[in-house]
N, C-alpha and C positions, 0 to 999 in steps of 0.2 A: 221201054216201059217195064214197070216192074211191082207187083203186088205182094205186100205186107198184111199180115195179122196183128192186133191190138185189142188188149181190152181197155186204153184209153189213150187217147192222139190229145194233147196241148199243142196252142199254134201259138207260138210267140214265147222268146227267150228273156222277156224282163222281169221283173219283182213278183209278177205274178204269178205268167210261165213256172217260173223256176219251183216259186213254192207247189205251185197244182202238178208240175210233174214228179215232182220229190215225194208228197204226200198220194199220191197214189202207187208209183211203184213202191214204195213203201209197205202199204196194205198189200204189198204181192201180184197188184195189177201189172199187166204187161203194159208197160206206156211209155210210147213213143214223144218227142219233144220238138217240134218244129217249127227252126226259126230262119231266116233269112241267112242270116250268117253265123258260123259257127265261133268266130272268135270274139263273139258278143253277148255270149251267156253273162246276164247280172251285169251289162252296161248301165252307167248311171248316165241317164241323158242330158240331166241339168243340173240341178246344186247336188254335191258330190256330199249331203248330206243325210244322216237315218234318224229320224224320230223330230221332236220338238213338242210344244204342246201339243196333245190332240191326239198328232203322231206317233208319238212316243210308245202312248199309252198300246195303240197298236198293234206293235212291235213286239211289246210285252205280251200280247195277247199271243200274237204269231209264236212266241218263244215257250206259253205255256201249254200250245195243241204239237208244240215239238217241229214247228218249222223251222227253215234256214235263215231268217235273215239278223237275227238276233244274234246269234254265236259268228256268222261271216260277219258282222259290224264289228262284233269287239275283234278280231283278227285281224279287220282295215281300220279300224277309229284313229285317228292322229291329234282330238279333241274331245274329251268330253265332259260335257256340262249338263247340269241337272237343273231346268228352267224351273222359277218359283219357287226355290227351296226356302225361302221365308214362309210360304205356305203353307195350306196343308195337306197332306201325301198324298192325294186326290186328285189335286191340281198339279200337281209336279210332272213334269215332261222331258226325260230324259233325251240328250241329245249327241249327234256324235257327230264330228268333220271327218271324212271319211278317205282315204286315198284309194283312190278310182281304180285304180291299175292290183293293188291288194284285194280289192272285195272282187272283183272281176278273177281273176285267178284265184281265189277261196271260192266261190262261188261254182267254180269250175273244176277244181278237187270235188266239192262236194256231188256234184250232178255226173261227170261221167266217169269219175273215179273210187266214188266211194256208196252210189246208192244201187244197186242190185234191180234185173229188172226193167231196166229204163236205157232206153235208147235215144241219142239227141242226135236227131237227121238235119240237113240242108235243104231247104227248100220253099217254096211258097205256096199255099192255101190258094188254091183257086176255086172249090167248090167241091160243097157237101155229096155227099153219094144216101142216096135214099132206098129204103124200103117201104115202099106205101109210104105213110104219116113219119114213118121214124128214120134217122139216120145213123146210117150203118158206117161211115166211113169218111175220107175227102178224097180228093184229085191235087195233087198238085202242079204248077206249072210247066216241071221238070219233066211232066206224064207217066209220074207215078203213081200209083192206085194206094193208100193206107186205110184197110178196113179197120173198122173197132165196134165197141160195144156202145163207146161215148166221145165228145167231142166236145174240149175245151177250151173255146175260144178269148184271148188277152192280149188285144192288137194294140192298147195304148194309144198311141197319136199314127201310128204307122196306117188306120183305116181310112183310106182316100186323101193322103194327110196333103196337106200344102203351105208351103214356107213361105212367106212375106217379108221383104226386108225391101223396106220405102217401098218403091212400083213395080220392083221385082217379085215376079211370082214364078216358084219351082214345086214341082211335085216332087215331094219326098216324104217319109215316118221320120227322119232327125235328118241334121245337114249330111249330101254326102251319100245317104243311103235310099233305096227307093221305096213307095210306100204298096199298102197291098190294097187297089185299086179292085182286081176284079172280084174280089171277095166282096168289098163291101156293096159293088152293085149287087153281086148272087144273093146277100142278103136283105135287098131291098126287093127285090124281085120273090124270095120268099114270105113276102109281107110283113118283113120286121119295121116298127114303126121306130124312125129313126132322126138324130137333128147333127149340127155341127158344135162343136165345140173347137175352143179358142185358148193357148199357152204362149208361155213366152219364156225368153232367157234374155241374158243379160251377154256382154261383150265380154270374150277372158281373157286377159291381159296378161304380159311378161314381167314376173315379180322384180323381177331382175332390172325394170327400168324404173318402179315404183319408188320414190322420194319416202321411206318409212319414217324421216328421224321426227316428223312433226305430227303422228297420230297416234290415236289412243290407242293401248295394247288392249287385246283380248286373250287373256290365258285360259284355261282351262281350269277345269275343279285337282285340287290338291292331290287329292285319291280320286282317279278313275272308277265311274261304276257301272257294270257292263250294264249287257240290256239283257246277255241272257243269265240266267239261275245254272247253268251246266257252264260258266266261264267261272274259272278260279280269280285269273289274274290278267289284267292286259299288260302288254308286252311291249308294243309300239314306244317308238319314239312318240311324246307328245311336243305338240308344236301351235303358240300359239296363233291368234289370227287379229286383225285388225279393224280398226273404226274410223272413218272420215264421214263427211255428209256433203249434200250437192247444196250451192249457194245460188245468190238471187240471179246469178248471170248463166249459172245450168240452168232457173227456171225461165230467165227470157230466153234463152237461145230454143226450148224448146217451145215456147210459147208463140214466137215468131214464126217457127215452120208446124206447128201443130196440122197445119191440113196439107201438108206431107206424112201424116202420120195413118199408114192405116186403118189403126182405129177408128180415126176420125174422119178421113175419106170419104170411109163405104166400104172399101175394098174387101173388109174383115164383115162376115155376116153371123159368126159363130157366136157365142156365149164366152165370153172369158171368164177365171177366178175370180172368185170374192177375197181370197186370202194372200195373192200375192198378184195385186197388179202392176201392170208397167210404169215406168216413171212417169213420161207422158199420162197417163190415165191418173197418179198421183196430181202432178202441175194442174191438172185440170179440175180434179175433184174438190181439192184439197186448194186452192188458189188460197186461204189467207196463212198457209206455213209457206215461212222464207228458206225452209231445208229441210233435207229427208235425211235418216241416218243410211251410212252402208258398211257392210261390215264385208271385210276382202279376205277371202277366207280360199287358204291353199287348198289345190286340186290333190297333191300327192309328198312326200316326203322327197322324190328324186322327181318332182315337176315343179318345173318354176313356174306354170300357171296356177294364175290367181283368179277368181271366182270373184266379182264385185254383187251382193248379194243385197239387192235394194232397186238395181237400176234396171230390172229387164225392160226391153227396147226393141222395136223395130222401125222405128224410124231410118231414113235413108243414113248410108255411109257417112255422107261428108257431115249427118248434124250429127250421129253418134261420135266423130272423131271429134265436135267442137264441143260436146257432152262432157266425154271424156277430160279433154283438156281442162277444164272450168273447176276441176273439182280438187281438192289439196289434194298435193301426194302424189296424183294422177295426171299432174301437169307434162310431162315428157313421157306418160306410159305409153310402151307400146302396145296395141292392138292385136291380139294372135288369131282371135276371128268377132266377127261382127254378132250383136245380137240380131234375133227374128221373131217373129212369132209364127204359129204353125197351127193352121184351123185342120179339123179331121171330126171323121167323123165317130156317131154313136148311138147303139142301140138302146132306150127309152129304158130305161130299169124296171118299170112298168111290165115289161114283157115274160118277166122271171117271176116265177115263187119263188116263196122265201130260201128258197132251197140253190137258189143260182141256177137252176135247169128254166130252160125259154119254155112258156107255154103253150109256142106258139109249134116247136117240130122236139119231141119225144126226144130222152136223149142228147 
């Protein structure tokens, strides 16, 4: 066991992690960064995408309080397109295809190579360390002790999280990896008032078996435009990406086994997205369209997985593999992993001032 000083502890090395421990050791705070796994800094868990509508606009934001993720997109972008540019500049939503394995090592220059200050440990959060009302510190798994001043918590899906794929259920934070389980109890036992929440992905496929000569091309914008104000120029290879849609025999095959679908089950009790839901959840909703668009969009410039961006799924193996087949282009694609969905849990936003500090424990 082994005790440490902070003036700020982040628990979790995703989009958010990265920025709140960038932005505090930055101001000169002493802060520490920890994630499960250290070669996971600025993993992207699902579309290997930054910005869109909405998004976008975000991004931008993050880029003009001088965060990271803005200038590491234009460093991984391998697409980008500027959504609504017939519009006007308000509604425009910059967008960027991003290669996974680039922003992931940019992200990682930036954080233990280049910010001052900040320390990124291995480990897991298992429970806050208190002073009276206020928290002084964590515990992690490992029985290490990290005191601080502050504690910033950004579990993502990894809080109690668990995967669904047909009547398979695994506890994990993304496939493959494990999720942080006894944290989320210690924080329900602090009284944080809490629910589940519900995501999903899509199946990603070997480009390399993908039928391309019969679908619509998606290029990118002519000139690249970053997202952030301190990028001159991008640099990447641009590459573009593609368009097919699911036909009336994707939506029977899934409407035939629809209560094999955990959705539909029971089995899922969480809340899902309003902004990108499952196919299944489409076929259903949505019964008088005879096809959804999907747009197959590369993971990386030297990965020949592709990203089918329309279909997430958890539906059982054997009907995603007859999904798959149904659809143009994708008729011999191979499979490199299966979609799922992944319920986990979440703290009430209720609980915070406006400020992001919990009401509920100082600190």
């Amino acid at each position: 066991m082994s005790s440490s000083d902070y003036d700020v502890i982040v628990v979790g090395g995703g989009h958010a992690g990265c920025e709140a421990a960038a932005t505090a050791a930055r101001l000169g705070a002493r802060t520490a960064l920890l994630t499960l796994r250290l070669d996971n800094l600025g993993v992207m868990s699902c579309n290997p995408a930054i910005g869109g509508l909405g998004k976008g606009h975000l991004v931008r934001e993050i880029d003009a309080l001088d965060g990271l993720m803005g200038r590491v997109a234009d460093s991984a972008g391998i697409q980008f397109r500027l959504l609504n540019r017939r519009k006007g500049p308000a509604v425009r939503g910059p967008r960027a295809q991003i290669d996974r394995k680039l922003y992931h090592d940019a992200m990682t220059r930036e954080l233990v190579h280049a910010t001052p200050n900040l320390s990124v440990l291995r480990g897991e959060a298992i429970d806050l360390l208190m002073d009276g009302p206020n928290v002084v510190g964590l515990q992690t798994a490992e029985g290490d002790t990290l005191k601080s001043g502050a504690v910033i918590i950004t579990t993502g899906t990894f809080l109690r999280g668990l995967i669904h794929l047909g009547s398979h259920r695994e506890e994990a934070g993304r496939v493959g990896e494990r999720p942080a389980v006894k944290l989320a109890l210690r924080l329900q036992q602090f009284g944080f008032v809490m629910g589940r929440l519900k995501t999903g992905t899509p199946a990603r496929l070997d480009g390399r078996t993908i039928d391309w000569s019969g679908l619509d091309v998606q290029q990118g914008d002519a000139v690249p435009e970053p997202f952030s104000m301190l990028t001159t120029q991008i640099t990447n290879r641009q590459v573009p990406c593609h368009i097919t849609r699911t036909t009336k025999q994707t939506h029977a095959i899934i409407q035939a086994n629809i209560d094999r679908a955990p959705v539909y089950s029971g089995q899922i009790a969480g809340t899902g997205p309003r902004y990108c839901p499952s196919i299944e959840d489409k076929v259903v909703r949505f019964a008088e369209r005879e096809s959804h668009q999907i747009f197959l969009e590369p993971e990386g410039l030297d990965d020949h997985t592709v990203y089918p961006n329309g279909i997430s799924s958890s539906m059982p193996i054997d009907v995603q593999d007859s999904v798959i087949a149904s659809i143009p282009g994708l008729e011999r694609a191979v499979i490199k992993q299966h979609g799922y969905a992944i319920e986990y849990d979440f703290v009430d936003p209720r609980e915070l001032y406006p400020t992001l500090e919990s009401k509920r424990i100082p600190g």
